[in-house]
C-alpha positions, 0 to 999 in steps of 0.5 A: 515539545514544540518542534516534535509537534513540527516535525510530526505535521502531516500525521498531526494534518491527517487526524484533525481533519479526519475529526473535520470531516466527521464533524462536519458531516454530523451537522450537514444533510445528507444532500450536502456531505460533498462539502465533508469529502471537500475537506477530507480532499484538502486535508490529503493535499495539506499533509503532503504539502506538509513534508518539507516544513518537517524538515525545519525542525532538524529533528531525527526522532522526536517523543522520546525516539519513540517516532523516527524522523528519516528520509523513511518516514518522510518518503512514507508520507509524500507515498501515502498522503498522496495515494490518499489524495489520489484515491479521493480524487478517483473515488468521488464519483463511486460514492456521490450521494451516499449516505455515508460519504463523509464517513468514508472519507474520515475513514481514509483519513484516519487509516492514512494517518495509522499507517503513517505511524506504522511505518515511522514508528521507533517503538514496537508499542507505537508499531502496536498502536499504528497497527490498529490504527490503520486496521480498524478503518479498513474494517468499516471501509470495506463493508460500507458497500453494503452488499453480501459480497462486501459483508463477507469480504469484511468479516474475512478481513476482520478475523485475519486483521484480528489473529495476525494482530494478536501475533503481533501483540504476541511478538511485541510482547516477547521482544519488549519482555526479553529486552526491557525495552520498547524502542528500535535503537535500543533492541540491538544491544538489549537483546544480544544475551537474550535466547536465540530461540526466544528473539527468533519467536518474537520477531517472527509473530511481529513480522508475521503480523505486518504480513496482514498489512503488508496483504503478503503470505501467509495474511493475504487471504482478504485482499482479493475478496475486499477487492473485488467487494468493496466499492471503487474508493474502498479497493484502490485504498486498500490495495495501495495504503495500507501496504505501504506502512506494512513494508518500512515496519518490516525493514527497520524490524529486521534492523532492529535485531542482533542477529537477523539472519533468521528473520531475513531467512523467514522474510525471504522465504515469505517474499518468494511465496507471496510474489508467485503465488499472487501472481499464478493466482490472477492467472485465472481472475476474470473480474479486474478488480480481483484480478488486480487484487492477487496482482498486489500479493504479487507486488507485495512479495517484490516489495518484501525482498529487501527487507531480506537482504537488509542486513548486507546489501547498501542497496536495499532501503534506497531500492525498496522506497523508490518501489513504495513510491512507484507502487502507490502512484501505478497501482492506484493508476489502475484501480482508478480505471475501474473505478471510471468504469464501473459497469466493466467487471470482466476483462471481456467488457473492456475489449475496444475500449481504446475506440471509445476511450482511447487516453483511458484505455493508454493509461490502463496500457502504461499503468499493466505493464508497469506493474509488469515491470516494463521500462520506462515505468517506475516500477520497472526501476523499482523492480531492477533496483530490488532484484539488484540488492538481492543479488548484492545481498547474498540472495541470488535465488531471490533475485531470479525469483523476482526476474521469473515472476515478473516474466511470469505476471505478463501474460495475465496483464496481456489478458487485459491489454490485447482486448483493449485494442480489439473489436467490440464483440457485438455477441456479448451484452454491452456493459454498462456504459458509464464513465466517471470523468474525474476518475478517469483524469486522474487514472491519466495523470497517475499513470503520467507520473509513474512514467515520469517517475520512471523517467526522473529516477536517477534523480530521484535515486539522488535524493534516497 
């Protein structure tokens, strides 16, 4: 018992001190909550720092198998803890002075810690229970604006996180039920005599259900209006956290089953809609936060295709974590540049920011052409690698798919890059002005590491 406590610190790190903050912010006034959000700041720090003490227990699952303990989850937590840790450090500014700082905090905390345990559950039961997890949160998060906009984007989110959570329940009943057994490891075997049809039904509703986490079709709808609603902490989380869990679930769900060749089919089905229709959508976007809101439904259908070629490509998993890694680090490079400028929600606002703020407006350039895909940005490594394991997995289609929407999602991405560089346009009312200085130094040192990630990747690739 004592090493399964070990091997599971950073989750065990994440929930304390989401407790830490809760209280500690119940006992101090409302002109003192940054000390709770310190603390919340420090505990995102600890969890990461926490990875490698992980390894001294030598454990591969611990409580029964029920949490795996691999190089999944363990990239997992060096994804998540750090975006959350990046996310706070962006954030402060947005709510300095709220009411509800410390409430937000341990909120960001506490849907960390869910999707910490979505992603490294080795039991569908676990999977549930990690699913409300980091939901839940979500829910309070967005609303914590307390705008219309915000009040609307938060009952959508919660009607869809509640009909795509019921699907899942559904399918993790189904799957337990025919099998008599909860556990991944387990399912293969359990389930190879069970009715093709009925298998088919239950990974299906389970897949569908990560599909509202993941912020993929056909559970995608909230993403965007949570985006452009919530305020600047609230939407870098959600785009970028939550997401990741979602994506390892669905992997090791597919790997968990006799015969995937139906979930592969459906995964890949729902990784071509989701990549092309995210990213036709922010063809029309003129707010950024939502423009890269549908930019992370895009994302995310790269993101699902190696969960579509699971069973037959040796690539795919290694493909699909150095993605995860890329993804969280470039895409909370770019929400935090709206976040250090608040007062800019048009792509027409940003025009001459490279006069003004000219590192700013570079990390904005390096981290849109990341998400493009452009070398030498991790992204673009993630994307190369994804594409290959699709074409090595049989899924040429999927393949060029990836390379079409990626060709595809440059001219919405130019949208905002070419103003950046142009002359202010003296007819239109100057935005507000205001520039978060923490915010935009971690939006630098963000988009600094996907470069460097990108750089580094042969390295990197080593260790996967």
């Amino acid at each position: 018992m004592g090493l399964d406590v070990l091997a599971m610190l950073p989750e065990i790190v994440l929930v304390a001190g989401a407790l830490v903050v809760l209280l500690t912010g119940s006992f101090l006034p409302r002109s003192r909550q940054r000390v709770a959000y310190g603390i919340a700041t420090v505990t995102a720090l600890l969890s990461v720092t926490a990875v490698p003490v992980t390894f001294v227990a030598g454990l591969e699952a611990v409580f029964a198998g029920t949490y795996l303990i691999d190089t999944t989850t363990q990239v997992a937590r060096i994804a998540v803890s750090g975006a959350a840790l990046i996310v706070l450090l962006a954030g402060r500014g947005s709510i300095a002075g709220s009411p509800r700082e410390s409430e937000t905090a341990a909120l960001v905390l506490l849907g960390a810690a869910g999707t910490l345990v979505v992603a490294g559950a080795g039991d569908l039961l676990v999977l549930a229970v990690g699913f409300l997890l980091a939901s839940i949160p979500l829910y309070g998060l967005i609303g914590l604006a307390g705008t219309a906009r915000a009040a609307e984007a938060t009952l959508k989110t919660y009607f869809l996180g509640a009909l795509f959570g019921i699907m899942l329940l559904l399918g993790v009943t189904v799957l337990t039920g025919l099998s008599g057994t909860s556990l991944y490891g387990e399912l293969p075997a359990a389930l190879a005599e069970a009715p093709i049809g009925a298998v088919t039904v239950g990974a299906v509703a389970v897949l569908s259900g990560l599909m509202f986490k993941a912020g993929a079709v056909p559970g995608h709808f909230w993403v965007p209006d949570s985006a452009q609603g919530a305020n600047g902490l609230v939407a870098t989380f959600l785009t970028t956290v939550p997401k990741l869990g979602a994506f390892l679930a669905a992997f090791r769900i597919v790997g968990s089953l006799p015969d995937p060749t139906s979930a592969t089919v459906f995964i890949g089905i729902l990784a071509f809609a989701t990549m092309t229709l995210g990213n036709l959508a922010a063809y029309t976007q003129d707010d950024p936060r939502r423009l890269l809101g549908w930019s992370t439904v895009g994302q995310a259908g790269f993101l699902l295709a190696p969960a579509a070629v699971e069973p037959t490509s040796t690539l795919a998993l290694p493909a699909l974590l150095f993605y995860v890694l890329a993804y969280a680090v470039t895409n909370a490079a770019a929400f935090s540049v709206t976040v250090a400028l608040p007062g800019f929600r048009s792509l027409a606002d940003y025009r001459g920011l490279a006069r003004q703020h000219s590192a700013l407006a570079a990390a904005l350039v390096v981290a849109l052409l990341g998400l493009v895909g452009t070398p030498p940005t991790a992204i673009f490594v993630g994307k190369l690698t994804v594409a290959t394991a699709a074409w090595q997995g049989g899924a040429a289609w999927l393949a060029v798919a990836i390379m079409a929407n990626s060709v595809i999602s440059l001219y919405y991405y130019l949208r905002w890059i070419i103003p950046l560089y142009g002359a202010a346009d003296t007819a239109r009312a100057e935005p507000t002005a205001q520039l978060r200085v923490g915010a935009a130094r971690v939006a630098v040192v963000a988009a600094a590491l996907s470069l460097l990630l990108g750089i580094s990747a042969g390295v990197v690739f080593s260790v996967l």
